[in-house]
RORO-530665 format. One record per residue (C-alpha): x, y, z; residue number from 1; residue in one letter. Coordinates in nm, 2 decimals, m for minus. Each point is the difference from the previous one (the first is absolute). Layout:
{site {X,Y,Z},NUM,A}
...
END
This chain:
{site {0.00,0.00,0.00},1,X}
{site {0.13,0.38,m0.07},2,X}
{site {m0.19,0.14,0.26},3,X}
{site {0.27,m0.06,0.28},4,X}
{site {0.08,0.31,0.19},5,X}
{site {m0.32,0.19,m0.21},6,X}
{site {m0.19,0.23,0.24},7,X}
{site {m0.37,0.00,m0.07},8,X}
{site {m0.27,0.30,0.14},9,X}
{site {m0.25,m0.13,0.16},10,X}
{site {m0.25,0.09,m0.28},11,X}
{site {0.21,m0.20,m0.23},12,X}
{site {m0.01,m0.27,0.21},13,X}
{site {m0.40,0.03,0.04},14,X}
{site {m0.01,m0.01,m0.41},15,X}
{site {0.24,m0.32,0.04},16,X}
{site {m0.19,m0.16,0.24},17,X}
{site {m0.36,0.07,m0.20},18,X}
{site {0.20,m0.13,m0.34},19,X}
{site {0.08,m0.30,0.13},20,X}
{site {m0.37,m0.07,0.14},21,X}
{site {m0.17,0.06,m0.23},22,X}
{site {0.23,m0.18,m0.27},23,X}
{site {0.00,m0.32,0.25},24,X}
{site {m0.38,0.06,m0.04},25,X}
{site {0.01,m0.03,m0.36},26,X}
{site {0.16,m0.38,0.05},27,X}
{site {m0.23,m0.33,0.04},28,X}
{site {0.03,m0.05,0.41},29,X}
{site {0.18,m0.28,m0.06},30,X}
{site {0.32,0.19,m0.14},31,X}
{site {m0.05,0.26,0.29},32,X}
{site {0.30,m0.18,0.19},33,X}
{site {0.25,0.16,0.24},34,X}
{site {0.26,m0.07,m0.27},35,X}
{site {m0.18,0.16,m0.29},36,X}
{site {m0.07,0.32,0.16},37,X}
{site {0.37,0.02,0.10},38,X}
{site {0.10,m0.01,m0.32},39,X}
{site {m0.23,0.25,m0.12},40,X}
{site {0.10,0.22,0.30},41,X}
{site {0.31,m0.04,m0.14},42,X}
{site {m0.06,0.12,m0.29},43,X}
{site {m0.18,0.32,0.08},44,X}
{site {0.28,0.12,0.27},45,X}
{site {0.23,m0.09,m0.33},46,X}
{site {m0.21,0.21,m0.21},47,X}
{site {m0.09,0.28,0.25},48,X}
{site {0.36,0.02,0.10},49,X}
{site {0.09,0.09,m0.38},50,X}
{site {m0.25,0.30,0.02},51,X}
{site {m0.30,m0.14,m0.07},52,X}
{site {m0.31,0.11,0.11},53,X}
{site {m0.27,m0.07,m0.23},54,X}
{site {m0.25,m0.28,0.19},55,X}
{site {m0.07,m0.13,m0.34},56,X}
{site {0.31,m0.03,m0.09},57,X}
{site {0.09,m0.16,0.32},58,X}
{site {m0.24,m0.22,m0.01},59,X}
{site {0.14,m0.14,m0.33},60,X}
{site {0.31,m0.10,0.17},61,X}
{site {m0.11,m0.16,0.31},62,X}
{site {m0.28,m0.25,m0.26},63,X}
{site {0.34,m0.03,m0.17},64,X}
{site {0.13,m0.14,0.23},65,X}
{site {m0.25,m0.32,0.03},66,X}
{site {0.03,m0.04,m0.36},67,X}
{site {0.36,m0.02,0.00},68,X}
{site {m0.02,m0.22,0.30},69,X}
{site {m0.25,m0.25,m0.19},70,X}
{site {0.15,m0.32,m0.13},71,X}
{site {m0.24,0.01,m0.28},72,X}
{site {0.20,0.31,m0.12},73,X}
{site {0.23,m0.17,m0.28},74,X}
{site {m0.41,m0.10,m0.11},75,X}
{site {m0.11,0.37,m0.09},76,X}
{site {0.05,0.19,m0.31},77,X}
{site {0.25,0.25,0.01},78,X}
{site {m0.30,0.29,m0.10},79,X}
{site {m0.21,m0.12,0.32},80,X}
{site {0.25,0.02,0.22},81,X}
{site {0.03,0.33,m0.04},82,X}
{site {m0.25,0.17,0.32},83,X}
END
């Protein structure tokens, strides 16, 4: 992760924190593990750390994330993997 020794303001963490709820939201419960959402926190605080602010945007990155993680990746088209 880039984020390491990033200092957030507390509204950016409140954007972070509502990102990554409502993108976990987005996900069939069963894929709403402790792992996932790491990874997807991970990927904001990578993104937000870079100057990123946009939720939409954001929000991109951390469904990304699960994507990238699936092992049916190698399985999707290079068009649909773009989010």
């Amino acid at each position: 992760m880039e984020a390491s020794g990033a200092v957030f303001q507390p509204e950016l963490i409140n954007l972070m924190k509502a990102v990554l709820d409502e993108a976990a939201a987005t996900l069939p419960e069963w894929k709403r593990a402790s792992t996932t959402k790491a990874e997807m926190a991970s990927q904001i605080l990578s993104c937000a750390a870079r100057g990123e602010r946009d939720p939409a945007t954001l929000k991109i990155a951390a469904l990304s994330a699960v994507v990238e993680c699936s092992h049916y990746w190698h399985d999707i088209s290079p068009e649909r993997r773009a989010v």
